[in-house]
N, C-alpha and C positions, 0 to 999 in steps of 0.2 A: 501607218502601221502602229501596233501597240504591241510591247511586250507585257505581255499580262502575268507571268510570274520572273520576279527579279529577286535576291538578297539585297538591296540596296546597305543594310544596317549591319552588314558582314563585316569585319575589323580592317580585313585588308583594301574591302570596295569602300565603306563609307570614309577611310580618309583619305580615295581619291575620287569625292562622289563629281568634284566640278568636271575632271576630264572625263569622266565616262558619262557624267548628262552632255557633254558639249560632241562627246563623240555618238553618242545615241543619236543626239539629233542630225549630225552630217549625215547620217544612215537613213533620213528619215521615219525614224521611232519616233512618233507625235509623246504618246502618251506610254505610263508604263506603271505597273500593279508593284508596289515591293510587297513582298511577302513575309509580316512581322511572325516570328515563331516562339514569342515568350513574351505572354504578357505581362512581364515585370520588367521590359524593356521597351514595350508600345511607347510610352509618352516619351523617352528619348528618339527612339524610330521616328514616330511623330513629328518631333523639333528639328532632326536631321534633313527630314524630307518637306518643310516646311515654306522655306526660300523658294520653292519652287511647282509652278502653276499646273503644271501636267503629272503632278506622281499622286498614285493613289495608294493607300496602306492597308493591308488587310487587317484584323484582328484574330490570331490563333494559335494553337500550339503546337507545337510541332509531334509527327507521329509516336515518335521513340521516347517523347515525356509522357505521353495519356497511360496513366491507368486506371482499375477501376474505381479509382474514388475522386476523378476528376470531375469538377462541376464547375460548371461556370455562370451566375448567377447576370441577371438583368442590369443592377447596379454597375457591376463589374465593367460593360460596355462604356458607363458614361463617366468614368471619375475624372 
């Protein structure tokens, strides 16, 4: 099973990320998507979820920040 959207980098979930991957996986949750919502916190999201083989990080903003002058340029993906 995969949960494909999680907060993993949430305040209260990532300082208890070890019991809730060790409880994901009693559950059989293989893999699991977190859902990064500000790119000026990706590369810690990143390092957070890094220890670990099965989580995969999205790159994005969350709805309620885009307005119209949000851009997000090619560079941006790879710093």
């Amino acid at each position: 099973m995969i949960d494909s959207h999680c907060h993993l980098y949430f305040d209260t979930i990532r300082k208890n990320i070890d019991n809730i991957i060790l409880n994901s996986k009693k559950h059989k949750i293989k893999t699991l998507l977190s859902i990064n919502t500000d790119p000026s916190e990706f590369n810690d999201h990143l390092n957070l979820i890094s220890k670990f083989n099965n989580i995969y990080i999205s790159y994005g903003l969350h709805p309620n920040s885009v307005n119209e002058n949000t851009n997000f340029t090619f560079e941006e993906y790879y710093k």
